[in-house]
Backbone as CSV, one residue per row, in Angstrom:
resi,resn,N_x,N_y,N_z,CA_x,CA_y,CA_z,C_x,C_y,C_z
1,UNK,182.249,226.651,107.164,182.427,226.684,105.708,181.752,225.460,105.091
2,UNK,180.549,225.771,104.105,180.363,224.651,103.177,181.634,223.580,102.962
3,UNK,180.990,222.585,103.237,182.411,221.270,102.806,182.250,220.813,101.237
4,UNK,180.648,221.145,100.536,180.317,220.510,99.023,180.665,221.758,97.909
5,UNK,180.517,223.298,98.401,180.756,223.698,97.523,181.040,225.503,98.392
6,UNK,182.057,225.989,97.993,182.151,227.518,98.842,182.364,228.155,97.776
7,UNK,182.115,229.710,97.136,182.874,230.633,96.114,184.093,230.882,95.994
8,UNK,184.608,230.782,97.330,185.634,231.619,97.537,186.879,230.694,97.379
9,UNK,186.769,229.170,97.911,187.275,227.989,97.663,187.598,227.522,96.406
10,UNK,186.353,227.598,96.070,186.510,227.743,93.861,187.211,228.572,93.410
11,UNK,186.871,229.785,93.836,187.807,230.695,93.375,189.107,230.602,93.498
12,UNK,189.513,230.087,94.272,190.913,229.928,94.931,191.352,228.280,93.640
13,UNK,190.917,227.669,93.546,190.893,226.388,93.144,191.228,226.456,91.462
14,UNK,190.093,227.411,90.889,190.205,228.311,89.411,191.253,228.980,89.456
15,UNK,192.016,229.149,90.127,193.203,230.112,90.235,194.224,229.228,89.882
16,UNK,194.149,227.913,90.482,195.153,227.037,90.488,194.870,226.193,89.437
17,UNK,193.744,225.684,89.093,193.838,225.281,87.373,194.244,225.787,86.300
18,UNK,194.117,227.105,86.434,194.666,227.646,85.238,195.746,228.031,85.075
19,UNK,196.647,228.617,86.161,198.035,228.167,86.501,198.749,227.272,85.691
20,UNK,198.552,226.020,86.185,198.457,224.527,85.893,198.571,224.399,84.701
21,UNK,197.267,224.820,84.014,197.284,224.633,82.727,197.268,226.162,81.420
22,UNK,197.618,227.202,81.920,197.937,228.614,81.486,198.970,228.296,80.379
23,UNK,200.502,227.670,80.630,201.305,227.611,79.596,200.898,226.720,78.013
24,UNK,200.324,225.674,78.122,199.535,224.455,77.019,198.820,225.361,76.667
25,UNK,197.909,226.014,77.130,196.946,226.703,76.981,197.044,228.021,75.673
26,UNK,197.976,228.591,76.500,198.460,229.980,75.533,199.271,229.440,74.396
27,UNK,200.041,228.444,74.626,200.686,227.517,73.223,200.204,227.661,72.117
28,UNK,198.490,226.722,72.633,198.039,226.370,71.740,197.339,227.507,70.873
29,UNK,196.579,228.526,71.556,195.954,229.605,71.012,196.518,230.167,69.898
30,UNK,197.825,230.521,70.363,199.111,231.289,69.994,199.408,230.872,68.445
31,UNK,199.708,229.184,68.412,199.481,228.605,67.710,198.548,228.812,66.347
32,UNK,197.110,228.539,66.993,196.278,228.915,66.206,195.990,230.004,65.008
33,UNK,196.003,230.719,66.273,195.735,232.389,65.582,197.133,233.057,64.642
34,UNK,197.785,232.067,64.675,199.230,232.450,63.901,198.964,232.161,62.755
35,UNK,198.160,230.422,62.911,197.972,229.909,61.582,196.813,230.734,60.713
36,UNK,196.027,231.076,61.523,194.668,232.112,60.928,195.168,233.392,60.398
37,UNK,196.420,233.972,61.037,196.936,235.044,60.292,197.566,234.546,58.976
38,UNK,198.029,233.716,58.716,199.179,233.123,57.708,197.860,233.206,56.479
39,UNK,197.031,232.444,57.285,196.054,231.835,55.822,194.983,233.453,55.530
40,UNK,194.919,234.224,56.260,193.987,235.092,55.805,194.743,236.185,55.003
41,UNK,196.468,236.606,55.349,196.780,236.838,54.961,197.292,236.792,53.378
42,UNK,197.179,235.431,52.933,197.420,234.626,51.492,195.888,235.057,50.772
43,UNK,194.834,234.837,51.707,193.261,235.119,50.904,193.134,236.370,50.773
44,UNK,193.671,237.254,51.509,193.419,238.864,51.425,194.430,239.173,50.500
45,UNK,195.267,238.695,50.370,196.419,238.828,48.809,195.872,238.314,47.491
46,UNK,195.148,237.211,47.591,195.113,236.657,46.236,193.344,236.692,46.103
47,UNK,192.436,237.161,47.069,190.879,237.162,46.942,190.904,238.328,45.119
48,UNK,189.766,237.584,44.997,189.231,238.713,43.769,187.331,238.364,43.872
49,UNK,186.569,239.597,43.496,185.226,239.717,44.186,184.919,240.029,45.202
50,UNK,183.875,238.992,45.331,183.293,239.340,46.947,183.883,239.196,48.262
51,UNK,184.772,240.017,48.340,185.920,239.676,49.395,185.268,239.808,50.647
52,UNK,184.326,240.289,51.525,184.311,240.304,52.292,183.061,238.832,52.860
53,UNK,181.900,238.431,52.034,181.635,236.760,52.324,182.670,236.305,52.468
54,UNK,183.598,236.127,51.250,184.432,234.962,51.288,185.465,234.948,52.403
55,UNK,185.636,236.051,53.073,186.675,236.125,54.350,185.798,235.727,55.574
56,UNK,184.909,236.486,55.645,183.878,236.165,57.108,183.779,235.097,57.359
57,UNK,182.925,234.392,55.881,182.676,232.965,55.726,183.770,231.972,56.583
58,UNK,185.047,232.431,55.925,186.408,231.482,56.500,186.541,231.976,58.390
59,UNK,185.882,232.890,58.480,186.137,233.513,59.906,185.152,232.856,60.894
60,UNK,184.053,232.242,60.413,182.882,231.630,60.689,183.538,230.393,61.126
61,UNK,183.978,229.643,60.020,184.498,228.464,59.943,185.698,228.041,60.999
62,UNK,186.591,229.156,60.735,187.709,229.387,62.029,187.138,229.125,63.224
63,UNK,186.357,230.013,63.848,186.075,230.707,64.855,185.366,229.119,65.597
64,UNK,184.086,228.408,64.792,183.117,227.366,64.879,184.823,226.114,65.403
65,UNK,185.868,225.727,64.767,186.546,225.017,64.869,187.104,225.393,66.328
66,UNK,187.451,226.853,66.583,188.445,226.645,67.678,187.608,226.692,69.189
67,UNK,186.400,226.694,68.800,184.838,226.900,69.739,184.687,225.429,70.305
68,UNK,184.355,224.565,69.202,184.244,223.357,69.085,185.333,222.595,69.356
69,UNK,186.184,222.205,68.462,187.707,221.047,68.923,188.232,221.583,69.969
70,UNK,188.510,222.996,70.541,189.177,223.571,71.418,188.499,223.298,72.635
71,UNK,187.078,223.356,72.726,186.653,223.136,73.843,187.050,221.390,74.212
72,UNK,186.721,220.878,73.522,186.854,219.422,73.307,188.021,219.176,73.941
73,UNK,189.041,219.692,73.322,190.705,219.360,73.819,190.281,219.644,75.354
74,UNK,189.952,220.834,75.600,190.492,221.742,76.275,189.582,220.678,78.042
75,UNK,188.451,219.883,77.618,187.781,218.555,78.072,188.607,217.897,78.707
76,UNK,189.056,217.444,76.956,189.832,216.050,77.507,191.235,215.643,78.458
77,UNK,191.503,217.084,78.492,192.966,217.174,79.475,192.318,218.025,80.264
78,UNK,191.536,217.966,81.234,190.930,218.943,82.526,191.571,218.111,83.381
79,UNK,191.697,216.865,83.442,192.559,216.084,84.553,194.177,215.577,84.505
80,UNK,194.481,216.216,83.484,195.885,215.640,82.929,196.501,216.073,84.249
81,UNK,196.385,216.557,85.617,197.306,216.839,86.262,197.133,215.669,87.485
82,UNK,196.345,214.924,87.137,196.162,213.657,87.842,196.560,211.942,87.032
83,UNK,197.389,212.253,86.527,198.070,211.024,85.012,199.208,210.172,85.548
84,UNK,199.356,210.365,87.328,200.661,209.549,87.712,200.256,209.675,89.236
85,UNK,200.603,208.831,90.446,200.285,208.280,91.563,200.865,210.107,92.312
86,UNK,201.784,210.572,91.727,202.194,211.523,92.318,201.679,212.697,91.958
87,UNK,201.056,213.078,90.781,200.071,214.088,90.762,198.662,214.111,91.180
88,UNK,198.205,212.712,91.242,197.298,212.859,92.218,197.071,212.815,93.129
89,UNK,198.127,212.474,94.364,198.159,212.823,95.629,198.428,214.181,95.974
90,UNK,198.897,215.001,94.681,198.974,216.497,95.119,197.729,216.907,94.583
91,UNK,196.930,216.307,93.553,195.792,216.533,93.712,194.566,216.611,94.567
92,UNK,194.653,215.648,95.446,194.329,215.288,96.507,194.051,216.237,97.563
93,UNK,194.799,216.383,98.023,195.871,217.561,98.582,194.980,218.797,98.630
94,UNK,194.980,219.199,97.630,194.215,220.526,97.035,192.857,220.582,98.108
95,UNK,192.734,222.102,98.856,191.707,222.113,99.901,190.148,222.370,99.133
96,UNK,189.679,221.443,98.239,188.694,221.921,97.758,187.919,220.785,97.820
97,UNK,186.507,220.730,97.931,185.519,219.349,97.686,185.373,218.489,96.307
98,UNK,185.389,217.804,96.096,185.537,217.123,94.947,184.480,217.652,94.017
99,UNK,183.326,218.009,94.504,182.434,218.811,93.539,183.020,220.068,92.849
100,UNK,183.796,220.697,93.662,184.593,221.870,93.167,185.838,221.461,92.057
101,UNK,186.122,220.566,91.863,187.251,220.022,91.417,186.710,219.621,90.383
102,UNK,184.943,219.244,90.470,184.719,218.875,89.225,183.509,219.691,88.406
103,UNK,183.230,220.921,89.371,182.780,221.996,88.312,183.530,222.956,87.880
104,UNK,184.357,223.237,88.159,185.615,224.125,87.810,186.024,223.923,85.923
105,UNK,186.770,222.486,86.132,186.744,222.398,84.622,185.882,222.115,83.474
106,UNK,184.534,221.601,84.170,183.053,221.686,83.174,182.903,222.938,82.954
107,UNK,182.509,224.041,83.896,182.393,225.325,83.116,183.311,225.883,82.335
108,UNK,184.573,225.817,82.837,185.241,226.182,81.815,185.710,225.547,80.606
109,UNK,185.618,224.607,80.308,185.444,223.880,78.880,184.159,224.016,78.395
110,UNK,182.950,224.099,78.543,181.666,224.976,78.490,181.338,226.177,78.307
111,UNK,180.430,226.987,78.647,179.997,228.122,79.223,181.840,229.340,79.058
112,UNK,182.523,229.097,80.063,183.379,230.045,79.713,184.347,230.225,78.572
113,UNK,184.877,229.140,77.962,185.525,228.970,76.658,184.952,229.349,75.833
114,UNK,183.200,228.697,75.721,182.286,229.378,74.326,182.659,230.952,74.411
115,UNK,182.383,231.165,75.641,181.998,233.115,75.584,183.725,233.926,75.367
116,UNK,184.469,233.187,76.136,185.573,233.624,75.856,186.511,233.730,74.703
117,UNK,186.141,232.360,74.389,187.118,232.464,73.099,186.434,233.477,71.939
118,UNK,184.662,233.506,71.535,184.278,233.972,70.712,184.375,235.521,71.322
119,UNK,184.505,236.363,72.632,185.146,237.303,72.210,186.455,237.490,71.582
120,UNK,187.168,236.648,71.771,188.670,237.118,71.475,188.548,236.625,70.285
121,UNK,188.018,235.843,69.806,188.042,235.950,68.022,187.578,237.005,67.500
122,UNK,186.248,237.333,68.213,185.552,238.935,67.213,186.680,239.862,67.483
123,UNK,187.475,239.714,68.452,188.660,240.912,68.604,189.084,240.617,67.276
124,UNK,190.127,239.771,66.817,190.874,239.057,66.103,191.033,239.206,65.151
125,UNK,189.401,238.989,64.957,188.796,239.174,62.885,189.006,240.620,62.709
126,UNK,188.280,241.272,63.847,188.068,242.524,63.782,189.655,243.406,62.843
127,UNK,190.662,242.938,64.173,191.720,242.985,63.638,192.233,243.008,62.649
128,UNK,192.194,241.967,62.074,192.852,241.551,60.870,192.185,241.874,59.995
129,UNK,190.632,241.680,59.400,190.161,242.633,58.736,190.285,244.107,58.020
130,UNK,190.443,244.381,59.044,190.932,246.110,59.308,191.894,246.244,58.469
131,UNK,193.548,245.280,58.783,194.911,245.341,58.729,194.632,244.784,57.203
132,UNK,194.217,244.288,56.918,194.315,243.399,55.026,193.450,244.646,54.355
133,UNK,192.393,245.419,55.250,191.834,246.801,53.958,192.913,247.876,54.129
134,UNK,193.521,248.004,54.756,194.600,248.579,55.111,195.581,248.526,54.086
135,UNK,196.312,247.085,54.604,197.076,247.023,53.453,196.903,246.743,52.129
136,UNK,195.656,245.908,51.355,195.557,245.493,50.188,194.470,246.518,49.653
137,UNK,194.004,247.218,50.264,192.716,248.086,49.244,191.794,247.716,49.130
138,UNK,191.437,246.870,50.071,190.159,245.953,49.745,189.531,245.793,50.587
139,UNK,187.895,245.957,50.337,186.776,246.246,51.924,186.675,244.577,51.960
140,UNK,187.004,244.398,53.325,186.631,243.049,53.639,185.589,243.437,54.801
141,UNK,184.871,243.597,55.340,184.009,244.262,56.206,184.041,244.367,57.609
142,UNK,182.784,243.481,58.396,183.317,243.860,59.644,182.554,241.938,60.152
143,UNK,183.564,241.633,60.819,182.828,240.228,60.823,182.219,239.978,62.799
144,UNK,181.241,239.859,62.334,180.096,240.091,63.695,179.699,238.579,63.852
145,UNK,179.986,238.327,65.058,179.165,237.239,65.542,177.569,236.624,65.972
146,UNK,177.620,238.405,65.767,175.777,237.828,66.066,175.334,237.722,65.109
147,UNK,175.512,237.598,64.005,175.241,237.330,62.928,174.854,235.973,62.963
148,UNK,175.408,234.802,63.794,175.047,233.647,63.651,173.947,233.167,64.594
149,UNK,173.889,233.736,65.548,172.678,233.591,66.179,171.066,233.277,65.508
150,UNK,171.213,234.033,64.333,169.786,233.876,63.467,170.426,232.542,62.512
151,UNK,170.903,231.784,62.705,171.453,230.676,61.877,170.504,229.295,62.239
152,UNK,169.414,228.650,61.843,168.792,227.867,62.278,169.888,226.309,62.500
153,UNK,170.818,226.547,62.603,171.350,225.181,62.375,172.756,225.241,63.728
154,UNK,172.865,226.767,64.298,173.424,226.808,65.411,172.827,225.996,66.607
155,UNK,171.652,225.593,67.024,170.941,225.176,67.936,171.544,223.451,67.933
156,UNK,171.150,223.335,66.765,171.845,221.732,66.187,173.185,221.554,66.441
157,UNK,174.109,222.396,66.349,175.317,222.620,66.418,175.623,222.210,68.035
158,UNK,175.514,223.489,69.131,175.150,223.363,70.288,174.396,222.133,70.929
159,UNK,173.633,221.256,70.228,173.276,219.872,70.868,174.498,219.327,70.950
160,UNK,175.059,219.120,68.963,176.310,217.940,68.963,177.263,218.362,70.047
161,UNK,177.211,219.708,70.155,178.802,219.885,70.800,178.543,219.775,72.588
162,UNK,177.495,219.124,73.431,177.166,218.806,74.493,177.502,217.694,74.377
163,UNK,176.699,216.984,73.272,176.774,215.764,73.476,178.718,214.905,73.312
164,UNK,179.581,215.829,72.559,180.303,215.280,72.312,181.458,215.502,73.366
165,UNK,181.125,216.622,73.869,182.204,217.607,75.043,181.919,216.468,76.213
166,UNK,180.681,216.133,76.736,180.192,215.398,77.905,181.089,214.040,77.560
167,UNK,181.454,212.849,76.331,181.911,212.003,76.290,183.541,212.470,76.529
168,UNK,183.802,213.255,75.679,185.693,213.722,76.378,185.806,214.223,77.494
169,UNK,184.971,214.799,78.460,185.073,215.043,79.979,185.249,213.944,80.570
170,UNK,183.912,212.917,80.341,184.460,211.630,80.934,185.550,210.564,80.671
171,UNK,185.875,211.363,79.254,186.980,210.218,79.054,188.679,210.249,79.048
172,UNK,188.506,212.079,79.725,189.595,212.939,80.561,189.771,212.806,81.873
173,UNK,188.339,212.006,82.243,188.815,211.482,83.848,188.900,210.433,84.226
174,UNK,187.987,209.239,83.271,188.387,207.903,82.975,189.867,206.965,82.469
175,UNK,190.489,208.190,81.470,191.845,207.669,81.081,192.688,208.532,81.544
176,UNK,193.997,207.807,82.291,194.900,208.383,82.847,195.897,208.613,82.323
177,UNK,196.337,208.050,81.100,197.170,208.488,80.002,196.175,208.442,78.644
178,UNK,196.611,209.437,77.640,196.495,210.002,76.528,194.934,209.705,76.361
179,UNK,194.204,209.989,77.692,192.447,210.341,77.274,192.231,210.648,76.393
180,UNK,192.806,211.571,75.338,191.893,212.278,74.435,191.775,211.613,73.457
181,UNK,193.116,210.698,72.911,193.017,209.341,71.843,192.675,208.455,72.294
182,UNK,192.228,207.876,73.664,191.730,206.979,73.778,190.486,207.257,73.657
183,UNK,189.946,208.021,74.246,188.475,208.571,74.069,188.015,208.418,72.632
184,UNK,189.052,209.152,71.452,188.822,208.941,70.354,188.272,207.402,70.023
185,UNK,189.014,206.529,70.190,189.141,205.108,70.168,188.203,204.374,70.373
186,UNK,187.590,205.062,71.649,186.736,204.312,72.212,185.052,204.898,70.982
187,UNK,185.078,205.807,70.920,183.943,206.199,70.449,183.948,205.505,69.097
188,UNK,185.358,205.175,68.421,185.140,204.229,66.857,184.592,202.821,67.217
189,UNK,184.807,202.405,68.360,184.439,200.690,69.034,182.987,201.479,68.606
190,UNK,182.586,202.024,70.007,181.249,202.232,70.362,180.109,202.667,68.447
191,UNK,181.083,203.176,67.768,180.691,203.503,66.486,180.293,202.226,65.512
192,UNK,181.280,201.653,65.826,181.032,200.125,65.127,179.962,199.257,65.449
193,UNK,179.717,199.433,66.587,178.936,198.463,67.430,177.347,199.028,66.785
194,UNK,177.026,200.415,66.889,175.862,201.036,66.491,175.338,200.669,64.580
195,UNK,177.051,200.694,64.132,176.849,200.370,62.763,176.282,198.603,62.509
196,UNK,176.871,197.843,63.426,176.264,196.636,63.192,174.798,196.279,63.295
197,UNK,174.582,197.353,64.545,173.224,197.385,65.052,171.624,197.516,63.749
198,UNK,172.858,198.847,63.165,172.093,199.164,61.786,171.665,198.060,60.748
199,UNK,172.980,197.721,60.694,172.927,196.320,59.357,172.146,195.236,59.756
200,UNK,172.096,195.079,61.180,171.144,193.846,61.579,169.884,194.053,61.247
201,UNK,169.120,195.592,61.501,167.942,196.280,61.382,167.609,196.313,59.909
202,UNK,168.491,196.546,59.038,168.122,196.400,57.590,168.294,194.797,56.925
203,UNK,169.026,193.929,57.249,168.652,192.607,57.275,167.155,192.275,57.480
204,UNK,166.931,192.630,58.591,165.258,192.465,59.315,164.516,192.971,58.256
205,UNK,164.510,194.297,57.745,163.624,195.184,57.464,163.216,194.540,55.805
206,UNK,164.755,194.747,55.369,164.404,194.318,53.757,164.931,192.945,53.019
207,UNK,165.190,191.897,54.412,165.919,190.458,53.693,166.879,190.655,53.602
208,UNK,167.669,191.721,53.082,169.016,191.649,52.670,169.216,192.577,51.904
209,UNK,170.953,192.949,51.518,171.598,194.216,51.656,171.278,194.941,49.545
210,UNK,171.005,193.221,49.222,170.787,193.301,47.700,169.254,194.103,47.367
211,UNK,168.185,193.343,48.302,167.366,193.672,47.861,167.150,195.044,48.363
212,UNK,167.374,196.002,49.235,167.506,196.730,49.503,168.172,197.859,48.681
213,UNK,169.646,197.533,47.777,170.120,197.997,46.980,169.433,198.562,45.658
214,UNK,168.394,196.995,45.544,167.741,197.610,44.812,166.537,198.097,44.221
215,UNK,166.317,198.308,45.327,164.981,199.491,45.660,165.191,201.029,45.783
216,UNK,164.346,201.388,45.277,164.578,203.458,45.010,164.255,203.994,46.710
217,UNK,163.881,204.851,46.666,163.585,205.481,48.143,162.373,205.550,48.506
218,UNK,161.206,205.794,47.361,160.302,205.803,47.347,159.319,204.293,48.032
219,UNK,160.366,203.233,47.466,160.301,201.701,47.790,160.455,201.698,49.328
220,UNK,161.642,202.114,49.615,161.886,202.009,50.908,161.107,202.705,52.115
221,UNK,160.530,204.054,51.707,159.620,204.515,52.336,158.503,204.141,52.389
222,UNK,157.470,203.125,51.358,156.741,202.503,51.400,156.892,201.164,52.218
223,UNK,158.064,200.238,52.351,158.379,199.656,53.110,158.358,199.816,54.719
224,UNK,158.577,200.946,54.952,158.417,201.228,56.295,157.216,201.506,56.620
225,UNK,156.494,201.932,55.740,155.053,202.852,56.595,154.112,201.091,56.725
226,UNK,154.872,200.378,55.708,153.925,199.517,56.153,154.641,198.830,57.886
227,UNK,155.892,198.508,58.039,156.139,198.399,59.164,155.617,199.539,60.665
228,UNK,155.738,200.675,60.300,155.744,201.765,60.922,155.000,202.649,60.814
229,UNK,154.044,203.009,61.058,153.598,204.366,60.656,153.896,205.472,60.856
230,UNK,153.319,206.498,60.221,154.200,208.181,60.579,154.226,208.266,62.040
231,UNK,153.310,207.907,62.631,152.908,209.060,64.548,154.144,208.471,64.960
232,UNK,154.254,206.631,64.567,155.179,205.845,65.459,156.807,206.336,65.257
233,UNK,156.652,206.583,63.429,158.542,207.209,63.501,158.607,208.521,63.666
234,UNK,157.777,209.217,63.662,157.955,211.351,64.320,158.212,211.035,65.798
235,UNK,157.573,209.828,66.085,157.955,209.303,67.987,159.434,208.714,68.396
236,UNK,159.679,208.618,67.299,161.126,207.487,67.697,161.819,208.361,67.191
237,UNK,162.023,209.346,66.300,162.796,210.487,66.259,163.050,211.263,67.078
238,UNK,161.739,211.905,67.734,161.986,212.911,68.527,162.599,211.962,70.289
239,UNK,162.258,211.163,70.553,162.812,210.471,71.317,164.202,210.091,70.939
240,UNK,164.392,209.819,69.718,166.350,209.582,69.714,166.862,210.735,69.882
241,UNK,166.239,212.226,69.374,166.904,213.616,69.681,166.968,213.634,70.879
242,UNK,165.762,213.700,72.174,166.261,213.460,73.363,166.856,212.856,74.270
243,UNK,167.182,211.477,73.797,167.731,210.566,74.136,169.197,211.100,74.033
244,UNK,169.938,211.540,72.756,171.148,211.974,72.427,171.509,212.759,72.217
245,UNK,170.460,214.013,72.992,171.298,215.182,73.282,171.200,216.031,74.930
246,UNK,170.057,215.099,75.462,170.034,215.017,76.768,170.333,214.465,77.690
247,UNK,169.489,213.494,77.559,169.336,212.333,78.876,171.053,211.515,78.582
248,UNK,171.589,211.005,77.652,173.052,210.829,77.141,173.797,211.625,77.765
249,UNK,173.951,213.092,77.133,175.147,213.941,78.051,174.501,214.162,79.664
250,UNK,173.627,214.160,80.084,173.536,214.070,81.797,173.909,213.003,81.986
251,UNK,173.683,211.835,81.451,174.400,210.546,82.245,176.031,210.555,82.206
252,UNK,176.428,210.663,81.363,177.853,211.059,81.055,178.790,211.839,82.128
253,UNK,177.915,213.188,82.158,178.377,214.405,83.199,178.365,213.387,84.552
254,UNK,177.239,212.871,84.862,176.937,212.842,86.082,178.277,211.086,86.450
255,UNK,177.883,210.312,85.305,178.989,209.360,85.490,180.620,209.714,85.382
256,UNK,181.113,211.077,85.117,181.787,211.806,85.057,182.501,212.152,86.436
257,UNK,181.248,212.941,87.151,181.693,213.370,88.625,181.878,212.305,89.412
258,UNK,181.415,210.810,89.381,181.111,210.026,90.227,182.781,209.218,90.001
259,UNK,183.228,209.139,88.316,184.427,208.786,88.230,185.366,209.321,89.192
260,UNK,185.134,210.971,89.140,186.488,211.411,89.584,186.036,211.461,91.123
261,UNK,185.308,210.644,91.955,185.373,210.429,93.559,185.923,208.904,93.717
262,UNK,185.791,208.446,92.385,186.647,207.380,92.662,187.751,207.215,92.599
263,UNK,188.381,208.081,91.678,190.109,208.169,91.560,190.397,208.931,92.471
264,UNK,189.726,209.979,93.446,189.801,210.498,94.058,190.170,209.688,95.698
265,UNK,189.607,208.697,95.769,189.536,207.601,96.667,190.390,206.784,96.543
């Protein structure tokens, strides 16, 4: 038997994570979609017009939140069953390779949550849709997800949410109590630090925060080209996009797996 990675081992392993974490899990959904009934129910009562944008729209919005923060959560506690000397020796325990232990909950905070949850929302809408023309008389339509696919700003979307999922993975296996606010925490430090970075750069650039103030944009863009020219900042752009939505979340992931062979140890 493979010792780094077997199907059948995973499989067995996915069985037992979700176990594990099945009850939090359904809570929270449960939760959710209660609150999405409450509020669509109040908009399908009191909508007047174009009822069916203005519902989708909110179904869009729903759907993008519990895609996004949910996966996120759903990140930052992939190790919560390792948060005390005694759950992780039964972690331990567990007959699987540590690689298995640590692709198990990447895909599924990834790859299977995206696909999963956005079927069970198109169920959902579908649902409820239906149930509010039903009861109120009113075509709210049919709310389709592929609809967003032609959305030029989904792609953008899908960067942030790598880049941001990869920092709460690691900071679900880095913190052993309440990762997900510390993680928070940590990213306002790390936020601050970038903001100073800024203010130092505009010190440099324009003397100071006055004279800068008071200059139009037009000023300021002339200011730069004389520092910079176009080829040099279309270069340092497209290099910060790859920088922070690639090469960033692989280091992350990969400093990620390497964490959890050390707590593992």
């Amino acid at each position: 038997m493979n010792q780094i990675f077997d199907i059948n081992r995973t499989m067995l392993f996915a069985k037992l994570k979700f176990s594990q974490n099945r009850k939090m899990l359904l809570i929270g959904l449960a939760g959710y979609f209660g609150l999405i009934f409450i509020i669509t129910f109040f908009m399908a009562y009191g909508l007047n017009g174009n009822y069916a944008y203005v519902m989708n729209t909110f179904h869009t919005v729903a759907m993008g939140l519990l895609v996004g923060l949910g996966g996120i959560w759903v990140a930052g506690r992939s190790y919560q069953d390792m948060n005390s000397p005694e759950k992780s020796m039964a972690q331990i325990m567990v007959p699987a390779s540590t690689f298995e232990k640590y692709i198990v909950p990447l895909i599924f905070s990834t790859v299977l949550w995206v696909f999963a949850i956005t079927a069970i929302y198109q169920l959902y809408a579908f649902m409820l849709n239906g149930m509010w023309s039903g009861l109120f008389g009113k075509e709210f339509g049919f709310f389709n997800i592929f609809d967003l696919v032609h959305n030029p700003e989904l792609f953008d979307s899908v960067k942030g949410y790598l880049l941001v999922h990869s920092i709460f993975f690691l900071g679900g296996i880095a913190f052993k109590r309440y990762p997900i606010a510390k993680t928070v925490l940590s990213m306002f430090v790390i936020n601050i630090c970038f903001t100073v970075i800024a203010l130092v750069t505009m010190l440099i650039l324009f003397g100071g925060f006055i004279e800068m103030g008071n200059m139009n944009n037009l000023v300021i863009e002339n200011r730069l080209d004389q520092i910079l020219n176009k080829d040099t900042i279309a270069s340092m752009k497209l290099i910060s996009e790859l920088v922070f939505t690639i090469v960033i979340p692989i280091i992350l992931y990969i400093a990620a797996f390497f964490k959890l062979k050390e707590r593992e140890v």
